[in-house]
N, C-alpha and C positions, 0 to 999 in steps of 0.2 A: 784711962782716956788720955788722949794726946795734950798735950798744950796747944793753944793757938798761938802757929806765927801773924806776925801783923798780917798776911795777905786773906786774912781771914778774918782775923779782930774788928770790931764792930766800930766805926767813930761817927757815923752817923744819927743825927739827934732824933729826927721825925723820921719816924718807920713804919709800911703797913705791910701785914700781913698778906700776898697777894693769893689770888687764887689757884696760882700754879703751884705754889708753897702747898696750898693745904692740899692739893690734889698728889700730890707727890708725896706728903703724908702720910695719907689716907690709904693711898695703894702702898706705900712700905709697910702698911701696918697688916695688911691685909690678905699680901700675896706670901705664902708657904714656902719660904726661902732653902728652909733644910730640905723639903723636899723634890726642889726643882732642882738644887745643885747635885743632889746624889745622883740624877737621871744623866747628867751632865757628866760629872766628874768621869766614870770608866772611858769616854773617847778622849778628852783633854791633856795637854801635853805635859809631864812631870816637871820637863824641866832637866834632865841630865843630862842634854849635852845645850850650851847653848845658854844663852840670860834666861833667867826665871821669870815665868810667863805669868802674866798678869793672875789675880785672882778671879774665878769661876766665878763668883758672885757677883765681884765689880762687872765683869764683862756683863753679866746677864741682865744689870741695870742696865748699864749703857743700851743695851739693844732693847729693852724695854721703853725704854725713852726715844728709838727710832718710831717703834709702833704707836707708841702716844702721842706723837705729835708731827708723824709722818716726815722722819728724818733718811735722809742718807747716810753713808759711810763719810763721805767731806761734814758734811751738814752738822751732823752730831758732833764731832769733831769741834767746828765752830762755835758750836753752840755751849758747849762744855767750859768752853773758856771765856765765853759772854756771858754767862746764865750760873748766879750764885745758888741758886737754888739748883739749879739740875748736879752742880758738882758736890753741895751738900748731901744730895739724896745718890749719889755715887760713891761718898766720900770719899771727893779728891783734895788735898789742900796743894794750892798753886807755891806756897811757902816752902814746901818738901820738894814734891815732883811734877811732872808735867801732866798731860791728858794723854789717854794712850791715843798712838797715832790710827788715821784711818784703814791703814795695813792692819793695822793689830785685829779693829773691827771691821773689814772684811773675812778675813782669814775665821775669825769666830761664826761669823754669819756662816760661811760657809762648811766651818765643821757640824752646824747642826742641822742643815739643808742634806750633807754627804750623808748621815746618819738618820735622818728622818726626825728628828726630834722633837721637832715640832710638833708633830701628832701625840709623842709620848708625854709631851709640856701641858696639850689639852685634857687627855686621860689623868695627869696629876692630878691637877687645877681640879677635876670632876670628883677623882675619888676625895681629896680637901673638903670640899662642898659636901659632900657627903657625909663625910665624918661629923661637918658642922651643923649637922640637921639640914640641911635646903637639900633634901632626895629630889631624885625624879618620879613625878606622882603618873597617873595612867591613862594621862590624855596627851597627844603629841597635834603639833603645828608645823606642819612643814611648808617651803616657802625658795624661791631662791631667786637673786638678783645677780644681776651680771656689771663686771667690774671690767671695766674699757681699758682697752691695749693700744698701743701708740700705731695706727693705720699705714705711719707714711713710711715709704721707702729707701727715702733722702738718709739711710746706714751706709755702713760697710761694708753689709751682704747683700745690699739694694733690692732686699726684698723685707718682708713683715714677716713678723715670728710665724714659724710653721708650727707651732702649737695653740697657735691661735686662731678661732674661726672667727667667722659672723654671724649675725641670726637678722633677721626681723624684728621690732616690736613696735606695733602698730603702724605706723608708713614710714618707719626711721630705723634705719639699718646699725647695728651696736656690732661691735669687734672686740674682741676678748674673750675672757671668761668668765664661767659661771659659779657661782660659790653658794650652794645647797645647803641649809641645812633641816634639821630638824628638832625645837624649841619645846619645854613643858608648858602645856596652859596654863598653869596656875605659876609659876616661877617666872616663867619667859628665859629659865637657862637655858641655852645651847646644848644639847646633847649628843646630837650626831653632825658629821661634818662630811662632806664630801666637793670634791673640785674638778671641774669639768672646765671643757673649752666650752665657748656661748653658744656652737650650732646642738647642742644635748637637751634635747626637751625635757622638761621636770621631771614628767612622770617615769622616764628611763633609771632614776634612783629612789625612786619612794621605797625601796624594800631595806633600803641601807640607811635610809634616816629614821628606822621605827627599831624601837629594842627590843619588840616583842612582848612587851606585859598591859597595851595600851587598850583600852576598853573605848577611845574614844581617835579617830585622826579627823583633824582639820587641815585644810586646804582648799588654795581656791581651784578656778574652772580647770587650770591646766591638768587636774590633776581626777578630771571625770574620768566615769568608767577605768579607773582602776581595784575595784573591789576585791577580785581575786588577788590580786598583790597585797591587798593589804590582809587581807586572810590566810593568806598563805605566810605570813611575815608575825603578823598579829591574829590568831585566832578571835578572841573576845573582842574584839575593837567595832566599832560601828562606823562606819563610812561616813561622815559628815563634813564631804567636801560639797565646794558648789557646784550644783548643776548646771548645764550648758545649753542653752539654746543651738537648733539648729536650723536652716534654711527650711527645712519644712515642717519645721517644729519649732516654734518661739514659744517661750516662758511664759507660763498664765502669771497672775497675780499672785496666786498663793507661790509659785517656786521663788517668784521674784523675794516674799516677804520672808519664805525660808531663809535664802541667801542671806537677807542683812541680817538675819538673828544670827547666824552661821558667823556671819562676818565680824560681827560685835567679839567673837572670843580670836577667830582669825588676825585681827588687825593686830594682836601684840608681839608675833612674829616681825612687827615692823619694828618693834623696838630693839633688838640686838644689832638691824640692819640699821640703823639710826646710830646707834654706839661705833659698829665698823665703818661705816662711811664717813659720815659726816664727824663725828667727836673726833676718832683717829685718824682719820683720811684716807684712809682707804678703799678712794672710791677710781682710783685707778691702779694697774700692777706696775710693779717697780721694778721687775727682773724681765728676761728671758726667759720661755721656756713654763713648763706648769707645773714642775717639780718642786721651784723655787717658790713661785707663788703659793703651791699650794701649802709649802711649809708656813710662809707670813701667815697664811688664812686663820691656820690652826692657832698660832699660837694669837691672834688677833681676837679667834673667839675666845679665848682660854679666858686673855684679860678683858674683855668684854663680859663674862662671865661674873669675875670679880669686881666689877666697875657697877655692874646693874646691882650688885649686895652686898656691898661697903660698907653700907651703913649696918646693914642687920649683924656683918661678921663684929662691927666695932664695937658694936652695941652686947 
């Protein structure tokens, strides 16, 4: 181990523990390090002509620490050099070197967007989980929320991403996209991922959020009358999405009582969207374009993934 220089040494009497410390912890302890750098390392730079490029694993905190707390390339930057704890859980010491600069992390961001990585980052994290006992058992939830895109035109190109559409829901008009997925009932891990713009109605990806061994899918109304999708995707599976009222057929009381039992296992699909939005913040995009976004997505459920069974990996 290193020595501490003073810019690190402790001289402070009264100290607590903060909760960003332990959260930072908790995920170094949790997240499968050797095997996300190997995914990583064949596109990364050697280093033979030119200064020798940071290390793979530092960088992939640093960018784990945008996703966690909803940072930019400046941002993280800043923060690095304010925040003892996020440069401990990087370890950087200010004694020795500097933070890498926000070029550094651009340039990364961007090699693993070029390559896709991010989908490959999610399928780690999955077979991990796996390894660790939390399978995926043979009831699936699927569900999808849309993540709002910046409307106004006041750019450079004086128009709004052309990857992004609008939709409807309920009398209020949403712009961006859509982020799909499809959750274990009993786990509530993320299992399938898929990313759309927001005019893509649910049901157009329900065959790509099921794995095929599901004996059970949930879903709510958007996702009526798709039986044969789900049979043709999942043979054994039972259809237990909700039923839909219609102008001349409204819902007796018993469809209605179905529903909330239905819903009682449905509503935990809201907990990973609870983790992505709100915990991480990602409840708006941060790029141009759906390529990019849809790379964040992946790796946002990945660590979402590990965030909802932290305790159980630590334990």
């Amino acid at each position: 181990m290193k020595q501490q220089t003073l810019a690190t040494a402790e001289f402070e009497r009264y100290r607590k523990t903060t909760r960003r410390e332990t959260f930072l912890s908790d995920m170094n302890e949790v997240l499968p390090w050797a095997g996300l750098i190997s995914l990583v390392e064949p596109y990364y730079p050697k280093g033979e002509n030119g200064r020798p490029p940071v290390g793979i694993e530092r960088m992939l905190r640093i960018y784990f620490l945008q996703h966690w707390f909803n940072l930019s390339d400046p941002a993280v930057e800043e923060m690095l050099y304010d925040s003892k704890s996020m440069r401990a859980f990087v370890g950087i010491d200010l004694g020795r070197e500097p933070v890498p600069d926000e070029t550094t992390v651009c340039k990364f961001r961007h090699l693993l967007e070029k390559h896709k990585l991010g989908k490959k980052l999610f399928e780690e994290v999955g077979r991990y989980l796996h390894a660790k006992g939390l399978k995926v058992a043979s009831g699936t939830i699927v569900d999808a929320t849309i993540i709002s895109a910046p409307s106004s035109t006041k750019n450079k190109n004086g128009e709004r991403d052309p990857e992004m559409q609008q939709t409807k829901k309920g009398n209020q008009w949403h712009f961006g996209m859509k982020a799909h997925i499809g959750v274990d009932s009993k786990s509530k891990l993320i299992h399938s991922v898929v990313a759309t713009s927001a005019n893509v109605h649910d049901s157009q990806v329900l065959g790509d959020l099921l794995h095929g061994q599901e004996k059970r899918v949930w879903g709510d109304s958007a996702y009526t009358g798709q039986a044969d999708v789900i049979l043709s995707v999942a043979p054994k599976a039972r259809d237990l999405t909700n039923r839909k009222g219609f102008r001349n057929r409204a819902l007796t009381e018993e469809d209605r009582a179905r529903n909330r039992r239905k819903s009682q296992v449905r509503a935990r699909v809201e907990h990973p969207f609870l983790v992505i939005k709100r915990i991480f913040g990602f409840a708006k995009v941060c790029y141009r374009g759906m390529d990019k976004n849809a790379n964040r997505l992946f790796v946002a459920c990945a660590l979402a993934n590990l965030f909802m069974v932290r305790r159980q990996l630590m334990s």
